[in-house]
N, C-alpha and C positions, 0 to 999 in steps of 0.2 A: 557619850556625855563628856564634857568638859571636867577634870579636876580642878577645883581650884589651886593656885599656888599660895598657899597659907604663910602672910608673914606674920609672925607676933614680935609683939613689942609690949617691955613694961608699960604699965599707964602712964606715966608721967615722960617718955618717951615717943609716947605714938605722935604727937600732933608731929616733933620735928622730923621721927622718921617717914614719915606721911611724907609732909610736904619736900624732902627730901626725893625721895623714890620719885613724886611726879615731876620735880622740875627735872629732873634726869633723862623721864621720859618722853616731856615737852622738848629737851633739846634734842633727843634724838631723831622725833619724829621730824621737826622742823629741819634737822640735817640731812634724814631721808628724802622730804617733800616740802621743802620749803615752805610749810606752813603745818599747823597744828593747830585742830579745833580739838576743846575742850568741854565735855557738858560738867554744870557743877550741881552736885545736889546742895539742897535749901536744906531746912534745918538748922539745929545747934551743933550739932555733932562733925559737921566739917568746919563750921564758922571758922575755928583756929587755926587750921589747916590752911585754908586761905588767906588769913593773918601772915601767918609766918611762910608760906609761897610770896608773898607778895614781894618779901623783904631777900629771895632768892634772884643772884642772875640770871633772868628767864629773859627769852628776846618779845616781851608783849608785843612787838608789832606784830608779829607772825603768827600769833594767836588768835583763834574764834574762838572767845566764851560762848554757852548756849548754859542758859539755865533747866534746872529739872525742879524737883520736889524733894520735901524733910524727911522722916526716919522710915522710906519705902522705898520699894524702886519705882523713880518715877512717880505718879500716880495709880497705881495698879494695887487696887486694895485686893485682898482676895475675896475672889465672888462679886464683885461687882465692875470689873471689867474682861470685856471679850481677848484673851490672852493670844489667839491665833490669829487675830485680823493681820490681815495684808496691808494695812495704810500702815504710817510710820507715826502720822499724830493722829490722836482720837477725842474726844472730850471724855471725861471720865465724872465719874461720882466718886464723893470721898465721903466717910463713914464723920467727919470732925470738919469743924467752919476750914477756911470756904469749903463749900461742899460740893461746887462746879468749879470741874479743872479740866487743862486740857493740857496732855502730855503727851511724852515719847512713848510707843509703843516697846514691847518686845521684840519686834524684827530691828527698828531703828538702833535701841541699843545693840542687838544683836550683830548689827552692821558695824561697830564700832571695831576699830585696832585694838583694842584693848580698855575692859573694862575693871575698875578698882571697888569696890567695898570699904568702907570704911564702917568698921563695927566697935563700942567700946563702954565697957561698961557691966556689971553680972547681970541687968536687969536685961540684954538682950540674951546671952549666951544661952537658954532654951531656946528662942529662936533661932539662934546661929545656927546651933546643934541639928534641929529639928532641917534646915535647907540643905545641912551637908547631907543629911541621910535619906532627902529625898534624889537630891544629885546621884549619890554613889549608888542609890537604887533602881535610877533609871525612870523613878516616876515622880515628877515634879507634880505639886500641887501649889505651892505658894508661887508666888510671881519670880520670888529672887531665883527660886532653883529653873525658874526657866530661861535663866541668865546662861547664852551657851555662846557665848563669841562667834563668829566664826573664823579669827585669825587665830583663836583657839587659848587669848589670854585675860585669863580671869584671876584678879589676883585681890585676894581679901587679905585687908589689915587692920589685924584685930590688938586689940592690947589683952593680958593673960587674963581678967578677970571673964571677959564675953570669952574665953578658949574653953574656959573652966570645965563644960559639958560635951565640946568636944571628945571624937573618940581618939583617943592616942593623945590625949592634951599630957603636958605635964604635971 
């Protein structure tokens, strides 16, 4: 299993160091390969993230956006999607309107160079909590702990309130 690479950041710090860390990552990769696709999750919780990326020297020409979905990964509620299929897009069912979606699977992001987290806020950090301890146990039940790279980089950035129930938080 993957670790994740845990950064935290005050709240009122996360959105710039957010969007920080990925324009960095967007020039690297476009300096390795000449181009850089990027999926963004929907949601409220990146919107600003995206705001203040935008207003970074990024080289947008070299960039593929691909959209995903709000505060899950992907579409992948739990229990109502097949978490092992082999396709990379599936249609899904969501538990909240719209309620037909069709997203990136588990292997697709799987496939990814590198996948981010953006978590913030105490009303998730039971959940946070609850993915890391399925990760370090080896037995993923929610969608997110079946988040396992395989360029092997997973990096969640969280701000300290969602750390809160973290084990070894501060």
């Amino acid at each position: 299993m993957v670790t994740p690479d845990i950064r935290r950041f005050a709240p009122g710090d996360l959105v710039g160091g957010a969007a920080e860390l990925l324009a960095a990552h967007i020039a690297e990769t476009i300096g390795e390969h000449g181009r850089c696709r990027f999926g963004l999750a929907g949601g409220s919780t990146p919107r600003n993230v995206y705001e203040q990326l935008a207003t970074l020297p990024v080289s947008w020409d070299d960039v593929q956006l691909f959209w995903g979905d709000d505060g899950h990964t992907a579409s992948l509620f739990p229990g109502l999607a097949d978490l092992s299929t082999r396709h990379r897009v599936i249609a899904a069912q969501s538990p909240v309107a719209p309620n037909d979606r069709v997203t990136l699977t588990i292997r697709a992001i799987n496939e990814s160079r590198a996948v981010y987290f953006l978590v913030s806020g105490s009303a998730k950090a039971a959940r946070l909590a609850e993915v890391a301890s399925e990760i370090a146990s080896g037995r993923p039940r929610l969608p997110s702990a079946f988040v396992q790279p395989d360029s092997g980089q997973l990096i969640w950035l969280i701000d300290t309130h969602a750390a809160t129930q973290l084990k070894g938080s501060d």
